[in-house]
N, C-alpha and C positions, 0 to 999 in steps of 0.2 A: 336626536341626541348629540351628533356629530355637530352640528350647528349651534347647541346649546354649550358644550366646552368649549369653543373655539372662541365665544366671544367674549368669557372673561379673560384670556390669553389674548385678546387683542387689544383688549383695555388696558390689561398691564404693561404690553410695549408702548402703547403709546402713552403712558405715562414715563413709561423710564426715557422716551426718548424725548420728553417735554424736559425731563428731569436732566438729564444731558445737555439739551441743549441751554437750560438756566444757567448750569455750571458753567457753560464754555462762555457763554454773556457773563460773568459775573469775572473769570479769568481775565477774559477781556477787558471790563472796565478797572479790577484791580492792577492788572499789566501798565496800563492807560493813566492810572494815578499814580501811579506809584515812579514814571518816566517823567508826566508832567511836574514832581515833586523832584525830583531829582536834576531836571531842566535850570526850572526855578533855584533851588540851591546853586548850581553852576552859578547862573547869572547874580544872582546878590553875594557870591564871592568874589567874583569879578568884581563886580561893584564895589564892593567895601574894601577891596583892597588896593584898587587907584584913589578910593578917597582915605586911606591912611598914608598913602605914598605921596601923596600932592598934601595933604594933611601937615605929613610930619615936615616935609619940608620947609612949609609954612612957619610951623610953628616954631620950630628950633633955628629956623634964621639962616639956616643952609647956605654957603655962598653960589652960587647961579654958576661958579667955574667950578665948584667941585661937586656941589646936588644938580640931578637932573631930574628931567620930569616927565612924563610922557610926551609932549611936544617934541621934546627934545632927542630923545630916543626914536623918535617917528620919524625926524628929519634922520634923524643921521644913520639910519636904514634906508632910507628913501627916498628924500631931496638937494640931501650933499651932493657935491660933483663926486664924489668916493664912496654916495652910495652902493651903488653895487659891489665894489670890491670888498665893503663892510658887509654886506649881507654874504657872500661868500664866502670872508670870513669865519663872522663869528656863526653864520648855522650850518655850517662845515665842521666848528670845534664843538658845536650843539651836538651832531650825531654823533661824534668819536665818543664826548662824553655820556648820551644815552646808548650808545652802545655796551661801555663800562657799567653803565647800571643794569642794563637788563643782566649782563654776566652776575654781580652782586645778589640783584632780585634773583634769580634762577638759584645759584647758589644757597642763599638764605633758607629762602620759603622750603627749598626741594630738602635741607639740612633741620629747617624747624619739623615740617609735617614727618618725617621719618622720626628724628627723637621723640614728636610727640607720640606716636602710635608706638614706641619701645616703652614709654613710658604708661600708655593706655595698659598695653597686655603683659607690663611686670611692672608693682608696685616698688619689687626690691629696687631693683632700673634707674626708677624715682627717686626713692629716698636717695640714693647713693651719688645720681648727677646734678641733680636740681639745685642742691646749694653750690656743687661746681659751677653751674651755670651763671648762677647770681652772682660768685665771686668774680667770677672773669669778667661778667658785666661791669662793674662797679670801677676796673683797671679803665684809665681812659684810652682810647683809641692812638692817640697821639704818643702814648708812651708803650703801646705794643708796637707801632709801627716799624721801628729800629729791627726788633729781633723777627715782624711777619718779611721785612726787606731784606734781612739776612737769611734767614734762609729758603725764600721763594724767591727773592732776586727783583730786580726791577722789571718785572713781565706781567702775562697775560692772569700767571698764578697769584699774583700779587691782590691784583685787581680782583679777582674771586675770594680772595680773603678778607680784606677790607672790606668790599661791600658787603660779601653773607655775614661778618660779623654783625654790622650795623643792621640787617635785616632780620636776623637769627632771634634775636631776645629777643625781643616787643611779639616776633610773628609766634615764636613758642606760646609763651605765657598764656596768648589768646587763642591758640590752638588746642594746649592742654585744658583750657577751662571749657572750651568747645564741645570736649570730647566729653567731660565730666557731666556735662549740662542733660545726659541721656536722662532720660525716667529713668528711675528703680527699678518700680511695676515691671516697664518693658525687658530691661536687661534679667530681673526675675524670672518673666516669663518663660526667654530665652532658656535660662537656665534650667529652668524645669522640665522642658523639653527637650532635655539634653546637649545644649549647645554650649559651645569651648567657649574662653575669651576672644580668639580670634572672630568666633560667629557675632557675638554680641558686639564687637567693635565693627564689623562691617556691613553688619543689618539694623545696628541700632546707634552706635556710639559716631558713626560718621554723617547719616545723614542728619542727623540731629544737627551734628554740629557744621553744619553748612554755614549759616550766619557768620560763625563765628572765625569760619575760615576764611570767608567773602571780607569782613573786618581786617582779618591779618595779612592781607592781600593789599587792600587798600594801604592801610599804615605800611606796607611795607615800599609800596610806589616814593613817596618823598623819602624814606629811609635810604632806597638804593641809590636816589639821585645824588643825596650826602653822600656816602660811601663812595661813590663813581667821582665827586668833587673831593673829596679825601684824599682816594688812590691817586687823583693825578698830582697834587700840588705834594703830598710826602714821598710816592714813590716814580710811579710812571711817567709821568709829562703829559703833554698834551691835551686836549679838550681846553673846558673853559676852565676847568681847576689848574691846567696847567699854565695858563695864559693870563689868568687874571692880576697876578704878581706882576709880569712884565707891563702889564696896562700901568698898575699903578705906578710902577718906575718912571714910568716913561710919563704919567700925568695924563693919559688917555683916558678921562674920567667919562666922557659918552661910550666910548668903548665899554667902560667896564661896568657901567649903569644896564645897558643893552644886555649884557652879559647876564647880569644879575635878573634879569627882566624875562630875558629868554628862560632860565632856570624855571624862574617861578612860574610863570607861565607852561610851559612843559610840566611840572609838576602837579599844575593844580588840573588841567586838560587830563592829563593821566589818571586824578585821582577820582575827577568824578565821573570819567568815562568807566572805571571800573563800578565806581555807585551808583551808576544806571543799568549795569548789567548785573549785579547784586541786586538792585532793587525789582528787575523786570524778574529776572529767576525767582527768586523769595517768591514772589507778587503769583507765579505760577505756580509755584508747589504747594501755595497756601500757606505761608511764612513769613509774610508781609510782615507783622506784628511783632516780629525779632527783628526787622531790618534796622 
């Protein structure tokens, strides 16, 4: 008898651990696709954006002392006799500057995700800030900048305003919609089972909206890099926002092409190193399909 229960109890584990082990193969190659897609994107932005830069130069007739071109940018990082003092330079005023944006990015994102979860668990919240928020969108940056300078000062606070400005919309909007994206069904559920709004936004309304916060994450990478180029050339100095005025004075047009090159480049490195770790997360949680 003992021998006869035992062995559809052995059958069943070893089904569940065939079954297990399918799933973690299937992780596996969706993880696996989902990096090599994300790789590939990397490299045909890359791509496509040296041939719009040698492109446009082309086309629009650029003179060769004021357009440069990646040659030219390559030498004058690292063939000039002043190579070296250029690369010490300008990726010296590189990090001051992504220093100032990650302040912006932290600021922003930490400013969007709290409004938006004020906004998940009181509808009044909503109604009452959200066209505030839109209207102040709308003020350009440039013309807040006067009165964020007067009274945070030409400092470190400055720099945190300007950039979580620029990071704060865009990351909202797609945070709020994030959260909104939950099933009914499931938030229903919840509810039936006697769960608050708080329960429903932390076991339903966030992990949902994962995608959507991996998104405002991303968008907010080149946000905070503007923001961080904003704060230094209106308020604080320094970096490459702060320097790239005196390039031009001065007619240091390799200078400020490098400058402009180092940005982009930092920018786009940041934005799809987050879209490969958005894409491998998803890809494990079984959410590839919102990526």
């Amino acid at each position: 008898m003992t021998a006869t229960l035992s062995a559809p109890a052995s059958v069943d584990t070893d089904r569940t651990a065939a079954l297990n082990a399918e799933v973690r193969r299937e992780v596996r190659r969706s993880t696996l696709r989902a990096l090599g897609r994300s790789v590939l994107t990397f490299v045909l932005t890359i791509v496509a954006v040296v041939v719009i830069w040698v492109g446009s130069l082309w086309v629009f007739g650029i003179s060769p002392y004021v357009g440069k071109g990646p040659v030219e940018v390559y030498e004058f990082l690292f063939t000039v006799p002043a190579a070296a003092e250029n690369r010490e330079r300008l990726f010296g005023q590189l990090a001051v500057t992504l220093g100032h944006a990650t302040v912006g990015f932290a600021a922003g994102l930490v400013a969007a995700l709290v409004v938006a979860i004020l906004f998940q668990l009181s509808k009044g919240v909503e109604h009452a800030l959200m066209p505030l928020a839109m209207l102040l969108r709308s003020v350009p940056l440039v013309a807040m900048a006067p009165v964020i300078i007067l009274i945070f000062g030409r400092d470190f606070a400055s720099i945190a305003v300007i950039g979580g400005i620029v990071v704060f919309f865009p990351a909202l909007v797609t945070i709020v919609f994030g959260l909104k994206s939950a099933s009914p069904q499931m938030n229903d559920l919840v509810t039936v089972y006697g769960g608050t709004s708080w329960t429903r936004l932390h076991k339903i309304a966030l992990p949902s909206s994962l995608p959507e916060f991996f998104a405002a994450v991303r968008i907010s990478v080149p946000g905070a890099i503007t923001g961080a180029l904003l704060a230094e050339w209106l308020a604080v100095g320094g970096g490459i926002g702060g320097a790239v005025g005196g390039y031009v004075a001065q007619a240091q047009f390799s200078a400020v092409w490098t400058a402009v090159v180092l940005v982009t480049a930092s920018a786009l490195i940041l934005y799809n190193l987050v879209q490969i770790v958005e894409s491998v997360a998803l890809a494990r949680m079984g959410m590839a399909d919102r990526a």
